[in-house]
PDBQT receptor file of N, H, CA, C and O in Angstrom, charges set to zero:
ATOM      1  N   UNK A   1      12.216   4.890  -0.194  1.00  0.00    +0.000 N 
ATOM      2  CA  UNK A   1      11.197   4.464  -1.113  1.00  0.00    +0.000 C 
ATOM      3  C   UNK A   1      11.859   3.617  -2.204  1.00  0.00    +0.000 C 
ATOM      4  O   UNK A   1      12.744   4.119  -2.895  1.00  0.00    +0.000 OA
ATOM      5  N   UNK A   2      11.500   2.467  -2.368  1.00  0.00    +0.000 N 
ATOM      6  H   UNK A   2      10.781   2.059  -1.806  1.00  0.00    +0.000 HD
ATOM      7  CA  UNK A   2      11.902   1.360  -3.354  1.00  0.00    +0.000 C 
ATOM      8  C   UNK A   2      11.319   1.979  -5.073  1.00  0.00    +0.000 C 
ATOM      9  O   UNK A   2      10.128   1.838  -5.354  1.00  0.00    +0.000 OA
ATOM     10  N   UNK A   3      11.873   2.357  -5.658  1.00  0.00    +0.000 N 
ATOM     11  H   UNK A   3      12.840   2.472  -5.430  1.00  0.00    +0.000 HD
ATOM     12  CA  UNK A   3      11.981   2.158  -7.350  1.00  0.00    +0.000 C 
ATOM     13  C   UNK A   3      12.291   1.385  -7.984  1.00  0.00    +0.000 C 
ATOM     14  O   UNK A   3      11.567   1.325  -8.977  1.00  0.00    +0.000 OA
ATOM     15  N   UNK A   4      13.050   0.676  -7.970  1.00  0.00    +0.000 N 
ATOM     16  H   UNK A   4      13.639   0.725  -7.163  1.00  0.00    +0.000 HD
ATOM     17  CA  UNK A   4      13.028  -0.951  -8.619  1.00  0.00    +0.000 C 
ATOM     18  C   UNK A   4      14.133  -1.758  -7.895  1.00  0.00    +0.000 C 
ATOM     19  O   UNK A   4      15.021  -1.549  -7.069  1.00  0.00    +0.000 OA
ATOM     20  N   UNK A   5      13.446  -3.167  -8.890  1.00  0.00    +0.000 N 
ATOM     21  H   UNK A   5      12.725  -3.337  -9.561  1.00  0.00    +0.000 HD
ATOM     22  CA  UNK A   5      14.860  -4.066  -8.020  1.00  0.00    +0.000 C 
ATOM     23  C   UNK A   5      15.241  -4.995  -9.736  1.00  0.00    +0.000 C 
ATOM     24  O   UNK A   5      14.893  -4.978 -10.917  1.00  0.00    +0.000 OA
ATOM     25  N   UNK A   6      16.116  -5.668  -8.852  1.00  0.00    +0.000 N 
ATOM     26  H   UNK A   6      16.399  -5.682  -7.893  1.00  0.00    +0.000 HD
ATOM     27  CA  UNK A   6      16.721  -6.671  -9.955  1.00  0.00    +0.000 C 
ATOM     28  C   UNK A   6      15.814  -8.085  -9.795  1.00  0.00    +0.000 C 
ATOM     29  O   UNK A   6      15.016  -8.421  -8.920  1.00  0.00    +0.000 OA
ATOM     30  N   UNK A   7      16.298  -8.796 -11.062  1.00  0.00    +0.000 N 
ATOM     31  H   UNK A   7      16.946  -8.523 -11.773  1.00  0.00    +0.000 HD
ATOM     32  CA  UNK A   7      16.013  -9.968 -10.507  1.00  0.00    +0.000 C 
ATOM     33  C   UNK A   7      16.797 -11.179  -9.227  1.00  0.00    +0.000 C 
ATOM     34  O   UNK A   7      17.918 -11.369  -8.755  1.00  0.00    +0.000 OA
ATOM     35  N   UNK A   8      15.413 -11.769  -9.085  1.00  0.00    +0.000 N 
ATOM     36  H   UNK A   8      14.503 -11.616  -9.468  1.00  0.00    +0.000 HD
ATOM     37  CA  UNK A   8      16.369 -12.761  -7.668  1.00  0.00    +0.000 C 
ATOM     38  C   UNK A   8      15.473 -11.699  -6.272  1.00  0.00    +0.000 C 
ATOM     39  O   UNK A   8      15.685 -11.852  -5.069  1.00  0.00    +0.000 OA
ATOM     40  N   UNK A   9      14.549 -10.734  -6.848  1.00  0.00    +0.000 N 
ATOM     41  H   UNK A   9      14.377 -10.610  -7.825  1.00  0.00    +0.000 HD
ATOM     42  CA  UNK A   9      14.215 -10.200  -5.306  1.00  0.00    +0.000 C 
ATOM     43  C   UNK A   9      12.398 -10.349  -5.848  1.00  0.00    +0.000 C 
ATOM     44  O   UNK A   9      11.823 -10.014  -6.884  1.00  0.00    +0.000 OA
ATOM     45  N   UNK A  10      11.905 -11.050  -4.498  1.00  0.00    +0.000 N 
ATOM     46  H   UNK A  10      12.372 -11.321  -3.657  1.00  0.00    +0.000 HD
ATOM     47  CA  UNK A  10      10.415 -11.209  -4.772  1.00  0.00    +0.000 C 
ATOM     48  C   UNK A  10       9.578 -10.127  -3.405  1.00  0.00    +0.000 C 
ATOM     49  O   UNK A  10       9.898 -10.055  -2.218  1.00  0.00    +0.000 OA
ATOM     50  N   UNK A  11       8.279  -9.292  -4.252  1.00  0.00    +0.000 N 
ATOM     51  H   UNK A  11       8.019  -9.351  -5.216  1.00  0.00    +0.000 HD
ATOM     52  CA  UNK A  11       8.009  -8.301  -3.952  1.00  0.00    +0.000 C 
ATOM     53  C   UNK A  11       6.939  -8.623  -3.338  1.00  0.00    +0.000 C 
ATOM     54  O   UNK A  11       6.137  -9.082  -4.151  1.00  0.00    +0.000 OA
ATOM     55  N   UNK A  12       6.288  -8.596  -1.660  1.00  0.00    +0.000 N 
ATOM     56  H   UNK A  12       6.940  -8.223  -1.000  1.00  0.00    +0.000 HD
ATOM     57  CA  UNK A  12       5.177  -9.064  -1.554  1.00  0.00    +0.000 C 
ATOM     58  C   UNK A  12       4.116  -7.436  -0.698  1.00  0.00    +0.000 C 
ATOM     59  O   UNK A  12       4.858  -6.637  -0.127  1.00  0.00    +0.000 OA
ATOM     60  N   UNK A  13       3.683  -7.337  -0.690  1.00  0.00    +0.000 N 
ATOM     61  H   UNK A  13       3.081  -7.986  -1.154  1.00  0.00    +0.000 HD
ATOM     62  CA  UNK A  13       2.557  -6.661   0.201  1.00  0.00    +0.000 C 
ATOM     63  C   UNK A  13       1.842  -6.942   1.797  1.00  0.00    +0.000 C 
ATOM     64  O   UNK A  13       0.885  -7.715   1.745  1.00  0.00    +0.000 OA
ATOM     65  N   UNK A  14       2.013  -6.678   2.498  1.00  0.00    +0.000 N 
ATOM     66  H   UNK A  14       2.790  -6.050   2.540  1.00  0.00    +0.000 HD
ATOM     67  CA  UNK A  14       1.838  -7.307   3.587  1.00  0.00    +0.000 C 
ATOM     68  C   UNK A  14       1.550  -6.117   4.732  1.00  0.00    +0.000 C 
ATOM     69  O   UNK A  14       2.156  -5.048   4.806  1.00  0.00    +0.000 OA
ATOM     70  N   UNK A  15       0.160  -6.711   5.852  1.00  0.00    +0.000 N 
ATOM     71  H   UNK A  15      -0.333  -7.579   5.792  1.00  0.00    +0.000 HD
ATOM     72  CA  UNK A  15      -0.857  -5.611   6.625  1.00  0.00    +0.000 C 
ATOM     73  C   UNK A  15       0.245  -6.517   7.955  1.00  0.00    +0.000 C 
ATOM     74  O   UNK A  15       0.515  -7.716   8.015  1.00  0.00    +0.000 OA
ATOM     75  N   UNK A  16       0.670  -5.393   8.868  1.00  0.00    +0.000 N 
ATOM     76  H   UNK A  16       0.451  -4.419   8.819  1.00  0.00    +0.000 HD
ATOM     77  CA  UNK A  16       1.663  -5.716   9.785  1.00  0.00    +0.000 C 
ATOM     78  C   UNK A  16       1.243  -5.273  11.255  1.00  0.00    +0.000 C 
ATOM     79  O   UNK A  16       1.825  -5.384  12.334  1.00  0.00    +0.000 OA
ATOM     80  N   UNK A  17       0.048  -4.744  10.905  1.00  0.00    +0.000 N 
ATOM     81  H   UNK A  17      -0.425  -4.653  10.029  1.00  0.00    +0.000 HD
ATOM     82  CA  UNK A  17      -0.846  -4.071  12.273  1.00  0.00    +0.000 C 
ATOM     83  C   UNK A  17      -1.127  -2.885  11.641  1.00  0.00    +0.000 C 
ATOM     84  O   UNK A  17      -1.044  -2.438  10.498  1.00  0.00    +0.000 OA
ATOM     85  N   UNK A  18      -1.612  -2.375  13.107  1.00  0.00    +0.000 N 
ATOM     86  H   UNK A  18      -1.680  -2.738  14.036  1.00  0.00    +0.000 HD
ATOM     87  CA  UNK A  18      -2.368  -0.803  12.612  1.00  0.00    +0.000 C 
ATOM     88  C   UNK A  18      -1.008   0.481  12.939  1.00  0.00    +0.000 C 
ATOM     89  O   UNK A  18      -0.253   0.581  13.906  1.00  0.00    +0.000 OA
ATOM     90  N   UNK A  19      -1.135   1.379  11.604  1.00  0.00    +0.000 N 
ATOM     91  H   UNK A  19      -1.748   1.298  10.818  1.00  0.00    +0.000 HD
ATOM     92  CA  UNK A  19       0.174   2.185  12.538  1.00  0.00    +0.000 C 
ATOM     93  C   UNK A  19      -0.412   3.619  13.513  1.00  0.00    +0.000 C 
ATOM     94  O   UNK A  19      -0.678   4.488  12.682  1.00  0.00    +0.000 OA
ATOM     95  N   UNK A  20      -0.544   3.866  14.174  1.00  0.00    +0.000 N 
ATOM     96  H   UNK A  20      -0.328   3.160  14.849  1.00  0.00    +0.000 HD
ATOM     97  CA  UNK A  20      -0.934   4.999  15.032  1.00  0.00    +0.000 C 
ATOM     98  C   UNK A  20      -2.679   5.623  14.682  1.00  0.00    +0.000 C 
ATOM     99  O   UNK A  20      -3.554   4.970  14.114  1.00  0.00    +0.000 OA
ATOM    100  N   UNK A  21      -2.768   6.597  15.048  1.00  0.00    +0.000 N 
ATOM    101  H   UNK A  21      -2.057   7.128  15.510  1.00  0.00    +0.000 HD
ATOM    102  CA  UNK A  21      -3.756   7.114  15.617  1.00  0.00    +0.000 C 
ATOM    103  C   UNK A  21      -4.311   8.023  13.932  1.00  0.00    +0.000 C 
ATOM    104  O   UNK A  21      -5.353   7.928  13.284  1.00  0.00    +0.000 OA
ATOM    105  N   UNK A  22      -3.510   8.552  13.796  1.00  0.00    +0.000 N 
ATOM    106  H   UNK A  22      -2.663   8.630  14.323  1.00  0.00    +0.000 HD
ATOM    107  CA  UNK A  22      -3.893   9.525  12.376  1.00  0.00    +0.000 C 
ATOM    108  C   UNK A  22      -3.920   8.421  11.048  1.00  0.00    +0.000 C 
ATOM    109  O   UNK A  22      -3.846   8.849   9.897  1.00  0.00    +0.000 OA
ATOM    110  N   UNK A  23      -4.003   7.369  11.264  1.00  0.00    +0.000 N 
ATOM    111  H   UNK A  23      -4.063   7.021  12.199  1.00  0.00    +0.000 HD
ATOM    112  CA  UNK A  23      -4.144   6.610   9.511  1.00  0.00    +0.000 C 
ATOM    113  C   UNK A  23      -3.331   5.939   9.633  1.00  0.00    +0.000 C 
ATOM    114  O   UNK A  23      -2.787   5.802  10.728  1.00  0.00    +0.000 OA
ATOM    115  N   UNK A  24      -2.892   5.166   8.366  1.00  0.00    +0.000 N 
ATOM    116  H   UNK A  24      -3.335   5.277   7.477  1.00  0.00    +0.000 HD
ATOM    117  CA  UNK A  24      -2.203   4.186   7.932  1.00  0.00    +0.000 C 
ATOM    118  C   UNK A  24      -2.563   2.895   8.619  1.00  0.00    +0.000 C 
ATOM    119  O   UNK A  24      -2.714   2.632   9.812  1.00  0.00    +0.000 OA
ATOM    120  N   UNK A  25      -2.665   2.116   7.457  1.00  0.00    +0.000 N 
ATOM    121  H   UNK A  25      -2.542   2.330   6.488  1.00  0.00    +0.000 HD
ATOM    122  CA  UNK A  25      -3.537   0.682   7.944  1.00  0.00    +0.000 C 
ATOM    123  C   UNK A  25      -2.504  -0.424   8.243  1.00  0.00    +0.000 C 
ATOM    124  O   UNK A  25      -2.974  -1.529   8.515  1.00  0.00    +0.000 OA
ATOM    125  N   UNK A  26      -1.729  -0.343   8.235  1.00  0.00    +0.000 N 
ATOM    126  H   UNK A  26      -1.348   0.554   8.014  1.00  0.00    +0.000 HD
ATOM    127  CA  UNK A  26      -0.289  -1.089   8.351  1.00  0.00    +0.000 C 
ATOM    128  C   UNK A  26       0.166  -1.866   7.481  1.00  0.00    +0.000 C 
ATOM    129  O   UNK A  26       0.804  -2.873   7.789  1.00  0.00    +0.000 OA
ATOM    130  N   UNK A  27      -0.150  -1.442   5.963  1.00  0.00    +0.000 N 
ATOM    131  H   UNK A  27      -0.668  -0.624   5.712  1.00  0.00    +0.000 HD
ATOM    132  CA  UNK A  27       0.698  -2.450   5.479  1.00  0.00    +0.000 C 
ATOM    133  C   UNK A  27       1.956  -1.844   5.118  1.00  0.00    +0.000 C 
ATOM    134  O   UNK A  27       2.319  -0.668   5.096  1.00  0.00    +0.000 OA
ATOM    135  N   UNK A  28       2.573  -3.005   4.821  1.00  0.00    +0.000 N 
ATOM    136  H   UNK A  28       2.278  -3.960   4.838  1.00  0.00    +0.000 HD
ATOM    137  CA  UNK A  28       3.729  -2.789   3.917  1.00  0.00    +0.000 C 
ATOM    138  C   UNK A  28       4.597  -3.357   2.762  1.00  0.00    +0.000 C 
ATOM    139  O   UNK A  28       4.613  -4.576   2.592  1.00  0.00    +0.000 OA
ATOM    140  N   UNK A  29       5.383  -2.461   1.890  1.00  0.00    +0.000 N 
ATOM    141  H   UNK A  29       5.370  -1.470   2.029  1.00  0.00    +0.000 HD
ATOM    142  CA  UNK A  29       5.899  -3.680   1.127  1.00  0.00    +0.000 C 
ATOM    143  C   UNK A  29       6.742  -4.372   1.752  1.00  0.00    +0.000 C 
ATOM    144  O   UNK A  29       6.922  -4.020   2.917  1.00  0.00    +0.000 OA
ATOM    145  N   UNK A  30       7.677  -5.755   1.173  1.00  0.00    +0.000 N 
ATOM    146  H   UNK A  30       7.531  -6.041   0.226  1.00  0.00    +0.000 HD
ATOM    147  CA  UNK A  30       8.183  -6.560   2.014  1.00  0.00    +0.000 C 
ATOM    148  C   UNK A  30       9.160  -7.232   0.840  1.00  0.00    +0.000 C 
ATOM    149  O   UNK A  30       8.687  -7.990  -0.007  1.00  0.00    +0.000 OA
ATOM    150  N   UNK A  31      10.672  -6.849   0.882  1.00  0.00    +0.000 N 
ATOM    151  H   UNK A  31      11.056  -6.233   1.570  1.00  0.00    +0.000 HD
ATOM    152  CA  UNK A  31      11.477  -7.387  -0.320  1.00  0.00    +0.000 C 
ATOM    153  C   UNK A  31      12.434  -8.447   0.053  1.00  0.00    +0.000 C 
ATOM    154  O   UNK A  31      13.351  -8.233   0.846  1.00  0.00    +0.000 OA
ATOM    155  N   UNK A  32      12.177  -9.878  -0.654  1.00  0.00    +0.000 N 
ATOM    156  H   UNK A  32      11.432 -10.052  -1.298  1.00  0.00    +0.000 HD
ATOM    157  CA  UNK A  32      13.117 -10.837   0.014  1.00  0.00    +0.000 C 
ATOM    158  C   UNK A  32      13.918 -11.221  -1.133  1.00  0.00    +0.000 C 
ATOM    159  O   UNK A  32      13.514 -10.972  -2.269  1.00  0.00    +0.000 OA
ATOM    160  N   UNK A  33      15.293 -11.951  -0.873  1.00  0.00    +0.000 N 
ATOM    161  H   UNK A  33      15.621 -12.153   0.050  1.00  0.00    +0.000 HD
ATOM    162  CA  UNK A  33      15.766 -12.602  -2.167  1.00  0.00    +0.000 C 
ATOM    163  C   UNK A  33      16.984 -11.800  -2.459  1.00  0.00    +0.000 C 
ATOM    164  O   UNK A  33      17.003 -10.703  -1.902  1.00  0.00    +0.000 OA
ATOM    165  N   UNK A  34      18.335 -12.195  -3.447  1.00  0.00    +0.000 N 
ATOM    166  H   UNK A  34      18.319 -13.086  -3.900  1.00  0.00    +0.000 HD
ATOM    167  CA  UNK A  34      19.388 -11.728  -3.267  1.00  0.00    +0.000 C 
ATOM    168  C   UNK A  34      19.468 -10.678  -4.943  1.00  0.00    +0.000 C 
ATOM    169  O   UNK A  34      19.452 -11.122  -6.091  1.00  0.00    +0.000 OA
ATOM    170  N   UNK A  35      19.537  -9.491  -4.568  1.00  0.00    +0.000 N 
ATOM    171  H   UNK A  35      19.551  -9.130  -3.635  1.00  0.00    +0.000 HD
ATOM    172  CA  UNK A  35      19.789  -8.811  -5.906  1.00  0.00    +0.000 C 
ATOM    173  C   UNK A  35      19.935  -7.404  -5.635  1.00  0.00    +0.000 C 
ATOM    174  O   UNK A  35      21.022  -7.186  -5.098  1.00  0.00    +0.000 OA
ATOM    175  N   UNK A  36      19.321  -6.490  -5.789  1.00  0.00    +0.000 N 
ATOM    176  H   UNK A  36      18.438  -6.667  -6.224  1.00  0.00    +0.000 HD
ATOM    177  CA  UNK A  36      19.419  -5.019  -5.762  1.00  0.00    +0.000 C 
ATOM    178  C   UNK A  36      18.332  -4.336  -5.667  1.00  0.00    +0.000 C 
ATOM    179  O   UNK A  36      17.439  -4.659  -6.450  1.00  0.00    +0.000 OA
ATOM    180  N   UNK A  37      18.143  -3.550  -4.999  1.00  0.00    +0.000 N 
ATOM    181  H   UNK A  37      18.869  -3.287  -4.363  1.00  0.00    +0.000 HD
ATOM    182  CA  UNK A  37      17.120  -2.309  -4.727  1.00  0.00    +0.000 C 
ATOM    183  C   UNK A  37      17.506  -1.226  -5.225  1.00  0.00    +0.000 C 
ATOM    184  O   UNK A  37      18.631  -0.893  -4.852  1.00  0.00    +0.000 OA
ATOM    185  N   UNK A  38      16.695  -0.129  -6.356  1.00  0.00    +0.000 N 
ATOM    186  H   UNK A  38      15.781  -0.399  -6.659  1.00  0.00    +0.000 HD
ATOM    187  CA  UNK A  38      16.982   1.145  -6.411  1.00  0.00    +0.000 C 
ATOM    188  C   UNK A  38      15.758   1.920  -5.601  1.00  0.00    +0.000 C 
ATOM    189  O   UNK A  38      14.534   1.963  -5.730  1.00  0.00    +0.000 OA
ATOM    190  N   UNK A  39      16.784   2.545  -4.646  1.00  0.00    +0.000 N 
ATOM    191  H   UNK A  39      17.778   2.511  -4.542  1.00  0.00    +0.000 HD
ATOM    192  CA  UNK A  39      16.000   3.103  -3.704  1.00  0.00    +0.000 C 
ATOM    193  C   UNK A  39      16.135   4.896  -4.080  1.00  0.00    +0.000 C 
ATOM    194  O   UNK A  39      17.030   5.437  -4.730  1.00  0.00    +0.000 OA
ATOM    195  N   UNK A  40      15.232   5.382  -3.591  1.00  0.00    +0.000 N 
ATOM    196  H   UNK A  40      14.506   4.942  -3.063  1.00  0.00    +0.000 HD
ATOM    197  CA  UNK A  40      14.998   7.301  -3.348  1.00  0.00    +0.000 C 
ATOM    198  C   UNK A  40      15.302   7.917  -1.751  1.00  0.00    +0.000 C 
ATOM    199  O   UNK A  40      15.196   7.138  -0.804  1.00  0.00    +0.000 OA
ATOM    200  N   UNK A  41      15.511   8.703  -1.623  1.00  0.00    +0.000 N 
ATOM    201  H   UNK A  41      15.597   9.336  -2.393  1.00  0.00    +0.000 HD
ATOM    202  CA  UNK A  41      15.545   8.871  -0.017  1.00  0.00    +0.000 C 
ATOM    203  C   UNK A  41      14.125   9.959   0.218  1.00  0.00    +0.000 C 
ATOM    204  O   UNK A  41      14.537  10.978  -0.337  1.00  0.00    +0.000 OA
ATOM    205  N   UNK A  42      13.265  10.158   0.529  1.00  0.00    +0.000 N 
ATOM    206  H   UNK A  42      12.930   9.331   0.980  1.00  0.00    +0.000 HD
ATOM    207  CA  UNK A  42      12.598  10.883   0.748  1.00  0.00    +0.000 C 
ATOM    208  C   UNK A  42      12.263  12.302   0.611  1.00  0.00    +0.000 C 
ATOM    209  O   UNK A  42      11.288  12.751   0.007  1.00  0.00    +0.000 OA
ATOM    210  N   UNK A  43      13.536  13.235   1.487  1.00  0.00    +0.000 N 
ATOM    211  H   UNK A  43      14.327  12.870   1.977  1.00  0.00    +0.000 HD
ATOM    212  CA  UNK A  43      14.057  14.125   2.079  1.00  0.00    +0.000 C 
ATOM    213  C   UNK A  43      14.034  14.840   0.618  1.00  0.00    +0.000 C 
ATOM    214  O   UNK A  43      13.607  15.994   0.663  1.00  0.00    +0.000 OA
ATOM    215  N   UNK A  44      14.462  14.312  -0.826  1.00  0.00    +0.000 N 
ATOM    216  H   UNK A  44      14.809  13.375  -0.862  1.00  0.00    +0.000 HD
ATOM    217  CA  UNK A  44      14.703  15.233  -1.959  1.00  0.00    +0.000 C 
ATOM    218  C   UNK A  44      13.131  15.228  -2.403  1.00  0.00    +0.000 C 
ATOM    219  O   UNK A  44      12.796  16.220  -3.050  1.00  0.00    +0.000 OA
ATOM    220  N   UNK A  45      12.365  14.492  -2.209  1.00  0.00    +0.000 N 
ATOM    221  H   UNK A  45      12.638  13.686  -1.683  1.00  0.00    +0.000 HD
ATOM    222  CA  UNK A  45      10.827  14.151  -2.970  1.00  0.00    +0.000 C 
ATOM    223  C   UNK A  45      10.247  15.366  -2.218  1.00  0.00    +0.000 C 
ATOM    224  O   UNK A  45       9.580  16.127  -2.919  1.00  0.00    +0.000 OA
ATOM    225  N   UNK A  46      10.424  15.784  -0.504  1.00  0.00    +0.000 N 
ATOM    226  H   UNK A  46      10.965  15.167   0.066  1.00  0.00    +0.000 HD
ATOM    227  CA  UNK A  46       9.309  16.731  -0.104  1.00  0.00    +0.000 C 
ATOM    228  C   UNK A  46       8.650  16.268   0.475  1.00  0.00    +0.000 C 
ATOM    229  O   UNK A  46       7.676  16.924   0.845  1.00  0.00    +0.000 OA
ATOM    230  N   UNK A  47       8.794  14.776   0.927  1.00  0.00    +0.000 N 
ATOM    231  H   UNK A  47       9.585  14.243   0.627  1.00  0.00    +0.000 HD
ATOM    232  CA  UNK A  47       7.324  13.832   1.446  1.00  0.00    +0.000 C 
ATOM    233  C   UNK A  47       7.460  14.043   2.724  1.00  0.00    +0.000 C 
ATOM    234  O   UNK A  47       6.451  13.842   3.400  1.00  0.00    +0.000 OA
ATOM    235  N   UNK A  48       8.775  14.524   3.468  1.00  0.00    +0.000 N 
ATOM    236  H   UNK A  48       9.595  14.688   2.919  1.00  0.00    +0.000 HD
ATOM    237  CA  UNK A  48       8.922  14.183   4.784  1.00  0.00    +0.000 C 
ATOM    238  C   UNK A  48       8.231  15.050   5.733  1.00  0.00    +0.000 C 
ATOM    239  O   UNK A  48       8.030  14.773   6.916  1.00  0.00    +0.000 OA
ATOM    240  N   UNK A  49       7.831  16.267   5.047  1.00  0.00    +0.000 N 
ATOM    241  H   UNK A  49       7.994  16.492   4.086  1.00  0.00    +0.000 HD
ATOM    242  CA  UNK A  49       6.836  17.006   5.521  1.00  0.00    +0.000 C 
ATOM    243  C   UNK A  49       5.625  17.397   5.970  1.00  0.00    +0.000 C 
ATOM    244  O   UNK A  49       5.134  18.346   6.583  1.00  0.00    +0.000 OA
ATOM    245  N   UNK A  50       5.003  15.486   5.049  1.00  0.00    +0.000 N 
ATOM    246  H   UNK A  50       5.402  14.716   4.551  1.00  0.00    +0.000 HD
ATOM    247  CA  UNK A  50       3.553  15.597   4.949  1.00  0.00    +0.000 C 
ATOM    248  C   UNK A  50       2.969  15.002   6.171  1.00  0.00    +0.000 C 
ATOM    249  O   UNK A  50       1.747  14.976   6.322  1.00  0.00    +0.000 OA
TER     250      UNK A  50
């Protein structure tokens, strides 16, 4: 999961298809450009469960 970036990275939103059968409409975010991502890993948030 993306938490921030630096500058030099442009942030767009973007529907990439449908993902499976239970939900999700397919989008996603989409980070281009040269700088830094502060990322989370999931696994400590609890999400990976849901």
């Amino acid at each position: 999961m993306v938490k921030g970036y630096t500058n030099g990275i442009e942030e767009d939103y973007r529907k990439l298809g449908h993902f499976g059968k239970s939900g999700g409409e397919g989008f996603v975010w989409m980070y281009t450009g040269e700088g830094k991502l502060l990322i989370s890993e999931n696994d400590g948030m609890g999400l990976d469960s849901m």
